[in-house]
C-alpha positions in Angstrom: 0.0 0.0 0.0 2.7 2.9 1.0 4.5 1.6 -2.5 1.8 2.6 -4.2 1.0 5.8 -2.7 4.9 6.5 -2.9 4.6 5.8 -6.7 1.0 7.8 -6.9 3.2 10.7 -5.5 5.8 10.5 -8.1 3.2 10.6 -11.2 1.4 13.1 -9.9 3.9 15.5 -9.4 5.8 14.7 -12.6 2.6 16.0 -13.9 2.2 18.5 -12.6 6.3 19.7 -13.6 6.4 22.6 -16.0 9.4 22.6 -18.4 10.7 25.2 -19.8 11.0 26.5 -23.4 11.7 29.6 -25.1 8.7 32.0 -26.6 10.1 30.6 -30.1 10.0 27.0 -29.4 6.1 27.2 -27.9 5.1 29.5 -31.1 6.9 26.8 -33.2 4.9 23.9 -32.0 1.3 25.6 -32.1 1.6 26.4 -35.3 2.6 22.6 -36.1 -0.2 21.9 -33.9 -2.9 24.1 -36.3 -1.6 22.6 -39.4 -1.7 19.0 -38.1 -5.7 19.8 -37.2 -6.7 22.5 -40.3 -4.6 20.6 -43.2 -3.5 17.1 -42.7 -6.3 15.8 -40.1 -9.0 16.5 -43.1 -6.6 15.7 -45.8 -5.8 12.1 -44.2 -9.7 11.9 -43.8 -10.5 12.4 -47.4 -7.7 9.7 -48.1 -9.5 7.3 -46.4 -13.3 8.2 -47.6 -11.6 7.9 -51.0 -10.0 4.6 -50.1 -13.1 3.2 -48.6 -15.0 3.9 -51.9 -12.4 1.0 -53.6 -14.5 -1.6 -52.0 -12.8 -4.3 -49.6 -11.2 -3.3 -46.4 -9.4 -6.2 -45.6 -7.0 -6.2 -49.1 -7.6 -2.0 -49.1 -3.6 -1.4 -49.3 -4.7 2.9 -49.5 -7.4 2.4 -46.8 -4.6 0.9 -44.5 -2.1 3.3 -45.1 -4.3 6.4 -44.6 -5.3 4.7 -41.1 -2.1 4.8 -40.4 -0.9 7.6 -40.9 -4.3 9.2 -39.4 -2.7 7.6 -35.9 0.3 9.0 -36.2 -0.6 12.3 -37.0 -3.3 11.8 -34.0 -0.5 11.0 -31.4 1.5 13.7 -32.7 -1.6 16.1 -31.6 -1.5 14.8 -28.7 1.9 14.8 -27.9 2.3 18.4 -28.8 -0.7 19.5 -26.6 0.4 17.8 -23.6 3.9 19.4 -24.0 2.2 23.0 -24.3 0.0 22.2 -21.7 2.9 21.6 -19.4 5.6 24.2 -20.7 6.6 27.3 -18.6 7.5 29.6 -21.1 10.3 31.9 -21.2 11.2 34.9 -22.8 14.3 35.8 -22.7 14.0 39.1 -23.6 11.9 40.2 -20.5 14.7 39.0 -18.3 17.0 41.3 -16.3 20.0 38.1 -16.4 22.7 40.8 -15.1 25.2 39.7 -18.1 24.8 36.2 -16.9 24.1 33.0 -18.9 20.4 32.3 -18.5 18.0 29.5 -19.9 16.9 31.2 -23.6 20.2 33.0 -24.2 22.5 33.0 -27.2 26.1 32.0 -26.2 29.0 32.6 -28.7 32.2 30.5 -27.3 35.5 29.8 -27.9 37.3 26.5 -28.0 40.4 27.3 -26.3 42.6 25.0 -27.7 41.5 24.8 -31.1 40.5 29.0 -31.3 37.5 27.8 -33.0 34.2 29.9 -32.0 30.6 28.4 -32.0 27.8 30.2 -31.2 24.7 28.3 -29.1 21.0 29.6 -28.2 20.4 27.7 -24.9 16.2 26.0 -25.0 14.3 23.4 -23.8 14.4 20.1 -24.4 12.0 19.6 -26.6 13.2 22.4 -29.0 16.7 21.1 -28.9 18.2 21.1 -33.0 22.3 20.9 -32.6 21.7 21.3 -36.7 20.5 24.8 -35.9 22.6 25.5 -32.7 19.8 25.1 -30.2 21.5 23.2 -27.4 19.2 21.3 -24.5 19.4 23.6 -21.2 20.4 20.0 -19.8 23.4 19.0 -22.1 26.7 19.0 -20.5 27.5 22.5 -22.7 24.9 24.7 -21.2 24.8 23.2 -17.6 28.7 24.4 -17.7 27.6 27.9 -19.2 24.4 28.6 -17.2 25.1 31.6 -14.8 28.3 32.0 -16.2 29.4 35.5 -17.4 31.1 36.8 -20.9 34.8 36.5 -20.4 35.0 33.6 -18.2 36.9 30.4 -19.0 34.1 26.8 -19.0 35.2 23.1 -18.6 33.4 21.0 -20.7 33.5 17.3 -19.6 33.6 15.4 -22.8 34.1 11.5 -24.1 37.4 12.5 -25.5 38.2 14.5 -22.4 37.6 17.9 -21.0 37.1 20.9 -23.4 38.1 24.2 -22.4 35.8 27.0 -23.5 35.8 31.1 -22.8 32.7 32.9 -23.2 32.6 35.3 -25.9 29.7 37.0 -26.2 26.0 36.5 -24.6 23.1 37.9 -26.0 19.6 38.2 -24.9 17.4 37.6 -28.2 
């Protein structure tokens, strides 16, 4: 019995956890969301009206396929509204970070060893793209930056060892 009140607990409140992303990332996914539901939910449902007008279900190879696809794009929904349901959104901008490293800033650093600068826009982890430079505020990178100030020297702990950064420039965008 306390087992399962101890696990009841722990489901509850990770419910109830609000994770954070930037003003961007939250814009970003409700507009997925309203295409998902205004274009492809009644697109996928013509498919299969059209699909079901071939006769036979069962040997339907269309029919099947635009099912299919209707439950992913369904759990998708659903997916995305939970997450906005549960994100504490940030804007960056509104902050007063005192020159510091905060969740939603843009971090320009520079490998120390290699004098090779890369610049990093710290969000949630949903909104994470390393393709874009939009680093997860829990990745070893911006856990070392967070609260950090532009000048100061970062240690990065690595697979192939520790990385030595400075901070270059932080900006609030």
């Amino acid at each position: 019995m306390l087992r399962r009140f101890l696990f009841k607990e722990t489901l509850e409140e990770y419910k109830m956890q609000r994770h954070p992303m930037t003003k961007e990332g939250a814009d970003a996914l409700q507009e997925e969301l309203q295409h998902l539901k205004k274009v492809e939910r009644p697109a996928i449902s013509n498919a299969i009206a059209e699909a079901r007008e071939h006769g036979d279900l069962k040997e339907n190879a269309e029919y099947h396929a635009a099912r299919e696809q209707q439950g992913l794009m369904e759990a998708r929904i659903k997916q995305i509204e939970s997450l906005l349901g549960s994100v504490q959104i940030i804007d960056v901008t509104k902050l007063n970070p005192n020159g510091k490293v905060v969740f939603g800033s843009t971090v320009t650093i520079l490998n120390i060893d290699t004098d090779e600068e890369v610049t990093y826009k710290i969000v949630g982890e949903e909104e994470a793209d390393i393709k874009h430079n939009k680093i997860s505020v829990s990745s070893p990178i911006a856990r070392a930056l967070i609260a950090k100030e532009e000048g100061e020297e970062i240690t990065v702990k690595a697979p192939s060892g520790n990385i030595e950064y400075e901070i270059v420039e932080i900006q609030y965008v």
